[in-house]
BALUM-603111 format. One record per residue (C-alpha): residue in one letter; z, x, y. Coordinates in steps of 0.02 Angstrom, whole numbers, plus 50000, padded with zeros to 5 digits. Layout:
<atoms>
("A"; (Z; X; Y)) ...
</atoms>
This chain:
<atoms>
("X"; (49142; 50550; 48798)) ("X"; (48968; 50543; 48860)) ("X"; (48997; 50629; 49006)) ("X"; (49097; 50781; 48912)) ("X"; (48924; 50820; 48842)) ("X"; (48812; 50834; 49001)) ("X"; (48776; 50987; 49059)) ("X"; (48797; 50901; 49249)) ("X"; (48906; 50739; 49229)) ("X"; (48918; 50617; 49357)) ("X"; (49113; 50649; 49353)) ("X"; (49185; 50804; 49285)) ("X"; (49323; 50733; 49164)) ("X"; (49437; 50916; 49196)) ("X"; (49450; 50776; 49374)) ("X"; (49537; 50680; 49305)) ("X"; (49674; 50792; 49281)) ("X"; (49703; 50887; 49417)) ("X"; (49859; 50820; 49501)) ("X"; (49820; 50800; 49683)) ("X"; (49702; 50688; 49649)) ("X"; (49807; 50590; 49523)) ("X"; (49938; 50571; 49622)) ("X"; (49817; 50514; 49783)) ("X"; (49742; 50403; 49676)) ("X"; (49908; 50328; 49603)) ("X"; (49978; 50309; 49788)) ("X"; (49821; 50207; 49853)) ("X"; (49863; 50110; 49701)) ("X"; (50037; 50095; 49761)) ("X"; (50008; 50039; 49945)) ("X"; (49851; 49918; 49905)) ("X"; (49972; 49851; 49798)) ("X"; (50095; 49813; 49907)) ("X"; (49991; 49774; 50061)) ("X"; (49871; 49625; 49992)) ("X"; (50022; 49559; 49910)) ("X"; (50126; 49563; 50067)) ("X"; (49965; 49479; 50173)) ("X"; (49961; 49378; 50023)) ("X"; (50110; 49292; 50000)) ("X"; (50151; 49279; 50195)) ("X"; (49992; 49174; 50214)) ("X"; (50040; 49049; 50101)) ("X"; (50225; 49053; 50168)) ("X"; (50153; 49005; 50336)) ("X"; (50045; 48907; 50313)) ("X"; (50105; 48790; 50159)) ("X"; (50299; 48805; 50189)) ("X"; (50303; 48813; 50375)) ("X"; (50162; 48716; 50413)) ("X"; (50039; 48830; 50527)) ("X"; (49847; 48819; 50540)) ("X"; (49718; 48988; 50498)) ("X"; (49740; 49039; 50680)) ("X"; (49942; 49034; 50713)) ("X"; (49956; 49142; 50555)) ("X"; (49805; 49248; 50602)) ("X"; (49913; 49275; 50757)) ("X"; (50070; 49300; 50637)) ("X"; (49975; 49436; 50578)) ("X"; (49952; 49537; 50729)) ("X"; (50091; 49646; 50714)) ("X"; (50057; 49705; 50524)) ("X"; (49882; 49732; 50604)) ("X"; (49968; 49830; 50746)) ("X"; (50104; 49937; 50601)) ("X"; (49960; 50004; 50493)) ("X"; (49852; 50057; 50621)) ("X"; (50011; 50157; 50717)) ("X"; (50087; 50201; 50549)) ("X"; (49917; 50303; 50498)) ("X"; (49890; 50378; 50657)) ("X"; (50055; 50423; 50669)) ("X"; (50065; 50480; 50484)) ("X"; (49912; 50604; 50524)) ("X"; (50039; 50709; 50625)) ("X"; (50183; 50704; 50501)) ("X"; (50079; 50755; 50349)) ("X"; (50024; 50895; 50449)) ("X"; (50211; 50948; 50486)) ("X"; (50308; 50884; 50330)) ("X"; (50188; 50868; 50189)) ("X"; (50122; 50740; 50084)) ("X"; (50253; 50724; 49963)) ("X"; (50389; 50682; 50100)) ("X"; (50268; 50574; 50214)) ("X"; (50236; 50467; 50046)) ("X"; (50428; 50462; 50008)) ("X"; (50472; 50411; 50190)) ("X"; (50314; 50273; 50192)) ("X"; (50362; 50161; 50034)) ("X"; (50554; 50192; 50069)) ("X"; (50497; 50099; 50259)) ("X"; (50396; 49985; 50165)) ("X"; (50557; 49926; 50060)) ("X"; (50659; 49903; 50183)) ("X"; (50530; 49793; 50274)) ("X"; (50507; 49697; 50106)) ("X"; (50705; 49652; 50100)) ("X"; (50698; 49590; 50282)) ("X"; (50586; 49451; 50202)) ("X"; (50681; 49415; 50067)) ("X"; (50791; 49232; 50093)) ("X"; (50666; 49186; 50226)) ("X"; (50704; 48973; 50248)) ("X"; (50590; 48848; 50232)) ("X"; (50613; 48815; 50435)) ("X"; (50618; 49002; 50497)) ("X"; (50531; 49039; 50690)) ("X"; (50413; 49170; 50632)) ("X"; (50440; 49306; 50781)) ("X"; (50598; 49331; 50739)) ("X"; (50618; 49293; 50550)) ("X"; (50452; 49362; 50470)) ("X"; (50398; 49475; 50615)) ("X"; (50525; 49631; 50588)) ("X"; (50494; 49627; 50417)) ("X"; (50307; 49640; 50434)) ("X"; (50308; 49784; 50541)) ("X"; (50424; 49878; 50455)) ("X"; (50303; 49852; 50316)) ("X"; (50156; 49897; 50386)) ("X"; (50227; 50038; 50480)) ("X"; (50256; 50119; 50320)) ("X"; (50102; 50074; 50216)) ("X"; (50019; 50152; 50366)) ("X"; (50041; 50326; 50318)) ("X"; (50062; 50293; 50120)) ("X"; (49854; 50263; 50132)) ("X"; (49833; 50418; 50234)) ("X"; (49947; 50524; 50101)) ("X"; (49839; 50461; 49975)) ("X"; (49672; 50528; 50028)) ("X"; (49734; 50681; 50117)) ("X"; (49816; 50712; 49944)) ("X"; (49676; 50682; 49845)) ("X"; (49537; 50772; 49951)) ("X"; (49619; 50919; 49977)) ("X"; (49632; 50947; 49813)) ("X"; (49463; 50975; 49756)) ("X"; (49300; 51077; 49793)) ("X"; (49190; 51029; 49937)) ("X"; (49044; 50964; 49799)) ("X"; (49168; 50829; 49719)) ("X"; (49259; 50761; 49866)) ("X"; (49138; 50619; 49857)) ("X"; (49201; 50576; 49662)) ("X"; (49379; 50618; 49722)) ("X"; (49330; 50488; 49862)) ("X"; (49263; 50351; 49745)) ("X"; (49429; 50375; 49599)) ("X"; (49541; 50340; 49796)) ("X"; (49450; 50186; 49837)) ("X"; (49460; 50139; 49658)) ("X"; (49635; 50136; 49674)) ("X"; (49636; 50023; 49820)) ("X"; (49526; 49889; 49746)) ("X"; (49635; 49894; 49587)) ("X"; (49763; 49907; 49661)) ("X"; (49767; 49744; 49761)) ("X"; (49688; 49648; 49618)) ("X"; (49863; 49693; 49505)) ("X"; (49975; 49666; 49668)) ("X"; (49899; 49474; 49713)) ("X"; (49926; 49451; 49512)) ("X"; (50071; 49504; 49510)) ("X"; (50164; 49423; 49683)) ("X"; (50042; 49279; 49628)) ("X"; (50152; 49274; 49462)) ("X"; (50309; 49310; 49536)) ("X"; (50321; 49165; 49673)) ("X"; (50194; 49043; 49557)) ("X"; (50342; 48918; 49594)) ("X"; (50320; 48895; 49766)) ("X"; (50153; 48932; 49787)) ("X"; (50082; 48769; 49679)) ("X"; (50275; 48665; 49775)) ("X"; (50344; 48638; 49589)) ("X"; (50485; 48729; 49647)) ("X"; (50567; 48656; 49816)) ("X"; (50615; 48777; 49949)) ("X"; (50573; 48963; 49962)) ("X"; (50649; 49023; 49790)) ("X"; (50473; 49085; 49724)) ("X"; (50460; 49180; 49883)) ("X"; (50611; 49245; 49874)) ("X"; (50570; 49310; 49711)) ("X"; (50413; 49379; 49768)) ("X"; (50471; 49483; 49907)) ("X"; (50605; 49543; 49798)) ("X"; (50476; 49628; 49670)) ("X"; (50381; 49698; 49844)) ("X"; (50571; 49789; 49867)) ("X"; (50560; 49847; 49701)) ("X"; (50401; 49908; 49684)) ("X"; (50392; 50010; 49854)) ("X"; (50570; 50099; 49790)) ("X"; (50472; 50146; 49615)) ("X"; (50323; 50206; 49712)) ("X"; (50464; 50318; 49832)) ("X"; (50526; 50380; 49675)) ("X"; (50357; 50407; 49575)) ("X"; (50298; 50515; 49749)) ("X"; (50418; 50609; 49759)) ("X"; (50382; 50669; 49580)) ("X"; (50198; 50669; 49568)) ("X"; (50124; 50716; 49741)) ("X"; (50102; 50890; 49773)) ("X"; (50241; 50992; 49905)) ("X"; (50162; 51072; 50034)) ("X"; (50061; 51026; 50194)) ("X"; (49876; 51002; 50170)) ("X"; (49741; 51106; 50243)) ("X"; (49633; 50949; 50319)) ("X"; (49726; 50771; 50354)) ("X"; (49610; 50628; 50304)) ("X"; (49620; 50484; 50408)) ("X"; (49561; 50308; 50325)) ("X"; (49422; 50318; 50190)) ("X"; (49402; 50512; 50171)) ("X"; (49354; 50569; 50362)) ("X"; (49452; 50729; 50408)) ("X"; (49570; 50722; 50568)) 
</atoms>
């Protein structure tokens, strides 16, 4: 309310409304989700269920490393050619399907080729879902509040993981403290990853904007 009254605000409220920036900020909210949960709940599947020290499942982690850095480069170019909206759709659709490829996993898998494909897939598709998000957003707004538009994006990813390593947390609680034998909680977890990247398809593909953007933001809000 305060800031309704200044005559310069720190944040123009009328911001807050505009819907490319909404809908950036809801999709970095989407993808930080899903990304710290996935990192998340792989790390304790490999290392308290399989059995593998901090530097086997820092090597585990190489591909998902490898996805998200391809995915947003390669994301850049399809934004540019098929727009937000259908880059977004396309990303957490990817994202799903790599979250069902870990669903089941046994409490004996070989990582490369059990968790591996799954992780990419993943990653590949979170990739360009971060990139959608502050294209979206800063392209949206006048040159003098990119910077706010900037800071209500990187919002979203810090809130964003903080509700997705509750909520994974919460979902796979069982196997994560070993009240539960096997890989049921897991399962369980990975399972509300599926379902959550399919709502964020479907929420994209209502809320973000049609249409190619002007400038492409790569990472954090610098233009490509």
């Amino acid at each position: 309310m305060l800031e309704r009254r200044l005559a310069h605000p720190l944040m123009r409220v009328g911001l807050l409304r505009q819907r490319p920036v909404v809908a950036g900020t809801a999709v970095m909210l989407a993808a930080s989700a899903l990304m710290l949960a996935m990192f998340f709940l792989v790390s304790f599947y490999l290392q308290h269920t399989l059995g593998h020290g901090p530097l086997a499942t820092g090597l585990a982690f190489l591909p998902a490393a490898i996805g998200v850095t391809a995915g947003a480069h390669g994301g850049a170019h399809l934004v540019g050619r098929f727009g937000g909206r259908s880059v977004s759709v396309g990303a957490f659709a990817l994202a799903a399907v790599g979250a069902v490829l870990l669903i089941g996993l046994p409490s004996d898998a070989a990582v490369w080729p059990s968790l591996v494909p799954g992780l990419l897939l993943t990653a590949l598709g979170l990739g360009p879902a971060f990139l959608v998000a502050t294209s979206t957003a800063l392209a949206g707004v006048d040159h003098g509040e990119a910077g706010v538009a900037s800071g209500l994006v990187n919002t979203g990813h810090e809130v964003g993981g903080a509700i997705g390593v509750a909520l994974i947390s919460t979902a796979a609680a069982g196997s994560l403290s070993g009240a539960v034998a096997g890989t049921a909680g897991f399962t369980t977890g990975f399972t509300l990853m599926a379902g959550t990247a399919v709502s964020a398809a479907l929420t994209a593909a209502w809320l973000v904007p049609s249409g190619r953007p002007s400038t492409v933001y790569v990472g954090h809000g610098h233009p490509h």
